[in-house]
N, C-alpha and C positions, 0 to 999 in steps of 0.2 A: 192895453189898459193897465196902469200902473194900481196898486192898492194904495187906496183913502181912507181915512172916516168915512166917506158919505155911500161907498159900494161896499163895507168892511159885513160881513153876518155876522151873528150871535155869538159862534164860535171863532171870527176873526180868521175867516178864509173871504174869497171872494162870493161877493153873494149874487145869487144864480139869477135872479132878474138884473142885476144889470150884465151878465156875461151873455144873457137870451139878446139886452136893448141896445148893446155894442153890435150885434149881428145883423137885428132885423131889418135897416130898411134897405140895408146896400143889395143883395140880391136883385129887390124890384125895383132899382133904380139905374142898375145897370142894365138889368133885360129892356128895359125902357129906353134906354140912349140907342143899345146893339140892336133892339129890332125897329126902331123906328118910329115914327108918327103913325104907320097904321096898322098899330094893334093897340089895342086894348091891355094892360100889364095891371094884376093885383096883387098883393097878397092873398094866398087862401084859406092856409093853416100854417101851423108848425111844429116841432116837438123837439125838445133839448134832452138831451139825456147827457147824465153827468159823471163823469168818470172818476176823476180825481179831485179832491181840494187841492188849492195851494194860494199863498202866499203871495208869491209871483207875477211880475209881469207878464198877461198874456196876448196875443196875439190872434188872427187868424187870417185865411188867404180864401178867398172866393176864387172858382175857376169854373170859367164860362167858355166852355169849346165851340170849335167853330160846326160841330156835327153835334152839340146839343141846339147851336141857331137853326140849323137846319132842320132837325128834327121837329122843333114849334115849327116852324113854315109850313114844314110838308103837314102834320098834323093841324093847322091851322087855315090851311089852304081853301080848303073850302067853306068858311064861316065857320064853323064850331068851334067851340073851347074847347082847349089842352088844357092840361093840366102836370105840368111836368113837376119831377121831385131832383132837389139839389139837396148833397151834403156838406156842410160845412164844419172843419173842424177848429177848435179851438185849444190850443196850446202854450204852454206857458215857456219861459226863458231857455230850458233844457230841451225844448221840443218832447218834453210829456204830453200825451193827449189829455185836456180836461176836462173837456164836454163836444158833445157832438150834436148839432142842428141841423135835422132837417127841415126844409125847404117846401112846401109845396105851394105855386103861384099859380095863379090863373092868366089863362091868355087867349085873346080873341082877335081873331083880324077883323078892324076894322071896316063896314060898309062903305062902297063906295057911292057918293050920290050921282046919282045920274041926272 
């Protein structure tokens, strides 16, 4: 996300709700495609913490392992919600870290109808 007027703060860094609303819905939209039609995928919560100001254009990278898929599965295996927790960080041009978001989603496998 490059800096605007319209995501500019007070102080003229980038301002922290839109670096939270660049982040939030790719997470549950990805565990949605990777686990499939039968589960259940939410948002649950989250939490930003901010490290640096800047200027800058920043970036971030989501990364979904194939033994965190697994992990929901087996956790989810038997109808109950998980609730697993992803970080995500966000860094700007120089790969300085800016802020960091965690993640927590909610996920259920879906009943099957009989």
């Amino acid at each position: 996300m490059a800096m605007h007027w319209f995501n500019r703060n007070a102080v003229g860094t980038h301002f922290g709700g839109s670096l939270y609303s660049m982040v939030d819905p790719h997470l549950m939209l990805m565990l949605i495609q990777l686990l499939g039609e039968g589960y259940w995928v939410w948002d649950k919560s989250a939490k930003i913490e901010f490290i640096k100001a800047t200027r800058a254009k920043v970036t971030f990278v989501i990364k979904i392992s194939d033994a965190d898929l697994e992990d929901i599965r087996q956790h989810t295996a038997d109808g109950e919600k998980y609730l697993p927790e992803f970080m995500v960080e966000i860094r700007d041009d120089n790969s300085d870290l800016v802020a960091m978001v965690r993640k927590t989603i909610y996920v259920r496998r879906k009943k099957v109808s009989t």
